[in-house]
NUDOTOR-15825 format. One record per residue: residue in one letter; y, z, x of N, C-alpha, C in turn. Coordinates in steps of 0.1 Angstrom, whole numbers, plus 5000, padded with zeros to 4 digits. Last residue first. Example, Ala and Ser with C-alpha at 12.3 -4.5 7.8 and 13.67 -1.06 7.14 Angstrom:
! NUDOTOR-15825
S497850715128498950715137500050795129/A494350785132495550785123496750785132/
//
This chain:
! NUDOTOR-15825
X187527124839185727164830184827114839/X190427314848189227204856187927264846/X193327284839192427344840191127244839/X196727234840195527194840193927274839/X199627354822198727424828197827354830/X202427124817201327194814200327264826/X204827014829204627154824203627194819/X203926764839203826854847204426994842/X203226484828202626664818203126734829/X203826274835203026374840202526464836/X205426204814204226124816203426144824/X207826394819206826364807205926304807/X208726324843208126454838207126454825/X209126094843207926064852207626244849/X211226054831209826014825209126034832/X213026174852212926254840211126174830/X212825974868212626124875212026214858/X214425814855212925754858212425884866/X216825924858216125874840214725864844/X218126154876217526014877216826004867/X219926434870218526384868218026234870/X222526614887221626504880220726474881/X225226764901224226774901223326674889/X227926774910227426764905226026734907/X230126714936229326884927228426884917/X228326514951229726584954229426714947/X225926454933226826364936228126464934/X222226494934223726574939224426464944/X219426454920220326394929221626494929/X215826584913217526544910218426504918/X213026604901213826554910215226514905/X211026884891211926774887212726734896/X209427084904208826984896209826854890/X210927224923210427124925209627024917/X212127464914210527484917209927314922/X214727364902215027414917213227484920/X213727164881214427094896214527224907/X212527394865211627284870211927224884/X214827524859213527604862213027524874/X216227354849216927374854216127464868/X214827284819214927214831215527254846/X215027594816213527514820214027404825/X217827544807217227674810216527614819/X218127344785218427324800217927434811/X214727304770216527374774216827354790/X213227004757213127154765214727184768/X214126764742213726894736213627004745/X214426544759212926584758212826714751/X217526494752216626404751214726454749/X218626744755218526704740217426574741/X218026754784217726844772217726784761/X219626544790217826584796217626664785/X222326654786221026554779220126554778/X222426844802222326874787222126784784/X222126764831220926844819221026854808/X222726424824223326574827222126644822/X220726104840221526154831221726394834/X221025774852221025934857221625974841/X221025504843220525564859220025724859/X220125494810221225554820220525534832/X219025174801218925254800219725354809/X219424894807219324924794219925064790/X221524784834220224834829220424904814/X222924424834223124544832221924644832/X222424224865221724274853222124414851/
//
């Protein structure tokens, strides 16, 4: 089975895809909020690493009521 969707995609997609800069993504994977893979020099985002940012909020600030 083909997959629909990338395995992995570059920061500068990541970027264009969720709107934040590669800047902040780039913030996020070496603070550990984003999981990435290293293939030889390169560096990437697993697709399901990248929704699982967005579906976490994990750029937001929480705060406890």
């Amino acid at each position: 089975m083909i997959p629909t969707l990338p395995l992995s995609v570059s920061f500068k997609e990541a970027a264009q895809i969720t709107s934040v800069s590669k800047t902040t993504l780039r913030r996020f994977a070496k603070d550990g909020r984003l999981r990435t893979v290293r293939f030889g020099r390169r560096r990437v985002i697993p697709f399901d690493a990248l929704k699982e940012l967005i579906r976490d909020g994990s750029t937001e600030t929480r705060i406890a009521v």
